[in-house]
C-alpha positions, 0 to 999 in steps of 0.5 A: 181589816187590822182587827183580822190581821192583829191576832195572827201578829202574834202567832210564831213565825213556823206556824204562820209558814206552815199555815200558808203552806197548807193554804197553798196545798189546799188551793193547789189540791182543789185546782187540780181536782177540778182539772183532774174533773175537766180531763175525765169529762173531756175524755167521756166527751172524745170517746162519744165524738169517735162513736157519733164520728164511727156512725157518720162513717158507717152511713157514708159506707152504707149508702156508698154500698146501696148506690152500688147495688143500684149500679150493678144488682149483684148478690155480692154488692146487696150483701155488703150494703145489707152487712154495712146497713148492720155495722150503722146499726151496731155503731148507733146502738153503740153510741145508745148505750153510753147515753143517759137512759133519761136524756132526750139524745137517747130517745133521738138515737132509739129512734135513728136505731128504728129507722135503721131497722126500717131502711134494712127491711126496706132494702131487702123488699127492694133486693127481694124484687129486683131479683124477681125482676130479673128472674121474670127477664130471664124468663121472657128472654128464654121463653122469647127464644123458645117463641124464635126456635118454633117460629123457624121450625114453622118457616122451614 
């Protein structure tokens, strides 16, 4: 160790000051490009958290929306939980495009992305038959009244 330490014994005082003070500056340069490098990738991390946050909350909206139209089928109800099924999907896809195009997480969310596409098709065959399920009781209802009319017409 005195043999690394011999020949800096005989350099001037400023230059070993200055050494040290560009050692420091150095070090103090790396630290905080390595804490620079943490920060930008903890935001990259926060920014994915409020996307995966934002598609959890557009699937607790939207299956509130369907259990709602399982309630009360109206019009009104189905077009809010088709429109909600459309903002998961929007919000999924949303999170697909700040993913890697290799990665394996992005396969996982084109595949959710897919089944959201199955789920709106499946929600608009089950739209399509309750309405023709009440528009075939609308039709009993009146053809049983007519039935009702003809059959006091005979009785009197």
């Amino acid at each position: 160790m005195n043999w690394l330490l011999k020949p800096l014994g005989h350099l001037r005082f400023s230059i070993k000051v200055g050494g040290g003070f560009a050692a420091t500056t150095i070090l103090t340069a790396a630290v905080g490009l390595v804490g620079t490098l943490a920060i930008v990738q903890l935001r990259d991390q926060s920014a994915m958290n409020a996307k995966a946050t934002a598609v959890m909350a557009s699937l607790q909206e939207a299956s509130a929306d369907q259990k709602a139209y399982l309630t009360d089928r109206t019009p009104e109800r189905a077009d809010a939980a088709l429109a909600q099924i459309d903002r998961l999907r929007a919000d999924l896809a949303a999170v697909g495009d700040s993913i890697d195009d290799r990665s394996s997480e992005k396969a996982m969310v084109s595949a959710a992305v897919s089944r959201v596409g199955n789920l709106t098709a499946e929600f608009r065959k089950l739209v399509g038959s309750s309405t023709e399920q009440s528009d075939q009781a609308d039709r009993l209802t009146q053809s049983a009244s007519r039935l009702e009319a003809i059959a006091k017409q005979i009785v009197d």
